[in-house]
N, C-alpha and C positions, 0 to 999 in steps of 0.2 A: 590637608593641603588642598585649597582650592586653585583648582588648572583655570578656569574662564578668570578669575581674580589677577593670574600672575601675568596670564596671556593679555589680558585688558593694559595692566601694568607698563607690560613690555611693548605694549604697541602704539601706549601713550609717549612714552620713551623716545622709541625710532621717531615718531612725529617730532617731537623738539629737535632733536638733533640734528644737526646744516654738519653739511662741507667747508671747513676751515678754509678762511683765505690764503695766497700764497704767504701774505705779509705777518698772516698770524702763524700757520707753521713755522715760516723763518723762523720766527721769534721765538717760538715753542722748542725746537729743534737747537738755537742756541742756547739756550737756554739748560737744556738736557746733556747739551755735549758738554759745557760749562763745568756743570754735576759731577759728570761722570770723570772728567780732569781733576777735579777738586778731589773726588774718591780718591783716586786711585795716587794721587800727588800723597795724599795724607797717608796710604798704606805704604806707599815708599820710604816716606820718614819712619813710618812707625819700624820698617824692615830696616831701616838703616840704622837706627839709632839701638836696635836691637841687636844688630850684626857686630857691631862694637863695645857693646858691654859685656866685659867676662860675665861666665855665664855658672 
């Protein structure tokens, strides 16, 4: 394992990386809440439709 290699690496890194616009997290953020609706909708069905099949 070289440490200066991974340290070089990671600090090339941090340099690219910016502070996301407001416009772009919005969009990020609905994005992700979107997701997480779509989850959780489809674990609903899958409990419901389970909840009514003899078992």
């Amino acid at each position: 394992m070289d440490v200066k290699l991974d340290l070089s690496s990671y600090v090339r890194v941090l340099k690219l990386a910016s502070t996301p616009s407001w416009e772009e997290f919005s969009k990020i953020s609905k994005i992700a809440g979107a997701g997480i609706i779509l989850v959780g909708l489809l674990g609903f069905i899958i409990f419901a439709v389970m909840s009514f099949l003899p078992a």
